[in-house]
C-alpha positions in Angstrom: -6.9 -8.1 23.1 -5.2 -7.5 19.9 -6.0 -5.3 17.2 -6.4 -7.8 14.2 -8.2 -10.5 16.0 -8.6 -12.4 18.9 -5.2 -13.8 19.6 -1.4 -12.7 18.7 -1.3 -15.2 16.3 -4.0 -14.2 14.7 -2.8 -10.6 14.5 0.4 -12.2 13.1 -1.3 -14.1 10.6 -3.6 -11.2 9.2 -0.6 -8.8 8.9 1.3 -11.5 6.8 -1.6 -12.2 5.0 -1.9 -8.6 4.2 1.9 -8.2 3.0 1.3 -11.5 0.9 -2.1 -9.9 -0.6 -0.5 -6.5 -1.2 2.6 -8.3 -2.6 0.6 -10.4 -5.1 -1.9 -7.4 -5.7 1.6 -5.4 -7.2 2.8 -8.1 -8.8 -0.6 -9.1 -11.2 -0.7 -5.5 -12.0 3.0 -5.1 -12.9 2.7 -7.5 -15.0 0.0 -5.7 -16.7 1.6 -2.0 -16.4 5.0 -3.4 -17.8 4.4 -4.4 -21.6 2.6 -1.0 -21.8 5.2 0.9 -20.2 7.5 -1.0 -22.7 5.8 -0.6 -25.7 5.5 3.2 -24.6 9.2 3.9 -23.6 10.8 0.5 -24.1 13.4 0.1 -20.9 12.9 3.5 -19.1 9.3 2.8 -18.9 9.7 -0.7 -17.3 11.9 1.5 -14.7 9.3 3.6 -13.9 6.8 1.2 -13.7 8.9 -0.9 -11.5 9.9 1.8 -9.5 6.4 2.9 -9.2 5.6 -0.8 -8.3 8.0 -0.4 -5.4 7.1 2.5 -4.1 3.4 2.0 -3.5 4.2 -1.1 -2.1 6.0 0.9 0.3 3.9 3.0 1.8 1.1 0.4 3.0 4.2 -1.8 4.8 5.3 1.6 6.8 2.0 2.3 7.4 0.7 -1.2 8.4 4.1 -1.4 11.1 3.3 2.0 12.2 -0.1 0.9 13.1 0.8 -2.3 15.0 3.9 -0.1 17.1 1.4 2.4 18.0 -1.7 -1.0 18.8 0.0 -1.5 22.1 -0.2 1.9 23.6 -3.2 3.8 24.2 -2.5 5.7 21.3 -4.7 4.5 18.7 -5.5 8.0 17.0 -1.8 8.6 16.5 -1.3 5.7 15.1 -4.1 6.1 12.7 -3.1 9.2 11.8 1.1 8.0 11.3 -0.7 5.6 9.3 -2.8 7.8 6.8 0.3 10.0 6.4 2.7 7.3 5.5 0.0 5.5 3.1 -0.7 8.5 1.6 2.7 10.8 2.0 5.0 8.4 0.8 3.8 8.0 -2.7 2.7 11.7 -2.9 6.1 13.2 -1.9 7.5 10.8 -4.5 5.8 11.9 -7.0 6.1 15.9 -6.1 9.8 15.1 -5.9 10.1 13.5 -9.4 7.9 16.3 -10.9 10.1 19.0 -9.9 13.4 16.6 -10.9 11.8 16.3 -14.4 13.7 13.4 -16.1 13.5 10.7 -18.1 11.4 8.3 -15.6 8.6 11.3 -15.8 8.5 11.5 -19.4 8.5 7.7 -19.2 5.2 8.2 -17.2 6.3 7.3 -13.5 3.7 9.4 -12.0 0.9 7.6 -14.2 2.9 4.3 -13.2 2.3 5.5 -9.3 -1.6 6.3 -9.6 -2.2 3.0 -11.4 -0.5 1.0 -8.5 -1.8 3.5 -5.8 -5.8 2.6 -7.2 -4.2 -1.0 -7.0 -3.4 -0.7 -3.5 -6.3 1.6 -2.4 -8.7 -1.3 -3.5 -6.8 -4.2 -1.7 -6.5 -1.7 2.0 -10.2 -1.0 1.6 -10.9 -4.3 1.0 -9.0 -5.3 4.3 -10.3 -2.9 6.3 -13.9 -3.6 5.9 -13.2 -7.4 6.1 -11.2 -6.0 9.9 -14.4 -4.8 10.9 -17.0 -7.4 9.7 -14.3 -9.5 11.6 -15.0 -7.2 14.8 -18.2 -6.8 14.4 -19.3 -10.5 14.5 -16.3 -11.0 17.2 -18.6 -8.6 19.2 -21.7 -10.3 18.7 -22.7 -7.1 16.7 -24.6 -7.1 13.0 
């Protein structure tokens, strides 16, 4: 049995799904984030907002295909754990890095850019997870 569902192609779907839902999540706020940025640093702030964009996008992909390489084995807990350090790490060494570079995309407001889209992206995993295990839970015959 699969971990997103009751079939391969079921996994398959939910993990494209995801990427599409993440993907689209980014984008509407972008859109948002970028004529701020503008307004408040004209082209180095939509730099740092895209680059922002980009890299909290990141770090749910590496952790979602860390998860599904580490579904198959009977390592669940490591994979969990890959998981919360990629979703997590990524965007917080990115932003320590950038801090101690100090530059123009930090006085542009990159690491504001990367906690608006990080909320963003918390708020679209959470809401996948707890849909994952309603979907369980009802597979199961549970509540």
């Amino acid at each position: 049995m699969s971990l997103c569902g009751t079939s391969e192609n079921s996994c398959r779907g939910s993990a494209i799904a995801h990427i599409y839902t993440l993907t689209g999540a980014i984008a509407i706020s972008f859109v948002i984030v970028a004529p701020l940025s503008y307004r408040a640093h004209e082209v180095t702030g939509l730099w740092a907002s895209a680059i922002a964009a980009a890299v909290c996008l990141s770090a749910p992909l590496a952790a979602s295909l860390a998860t599904r390489a580490f579904a198959s084995h009977d390592n669940a807990l490591t994979g969990l754990l890959v998981s919360m350090f990629l979703r997590m790490g990524i965007p917080l060494a990115f932003c320590l890095v950038m801090q101690i570079q100090k530059g123009p995309l930090v006085e542009a407001g990159i690491i504001y850019s990367v906690l608006a889209f990080y909320l963003v992206v918390l708020a679209v995993e959470t809401w996948f997870a707890t849909r994952d295990v309603e979907h369980r839970q009802t597979a199961s015959g549970g509540v």
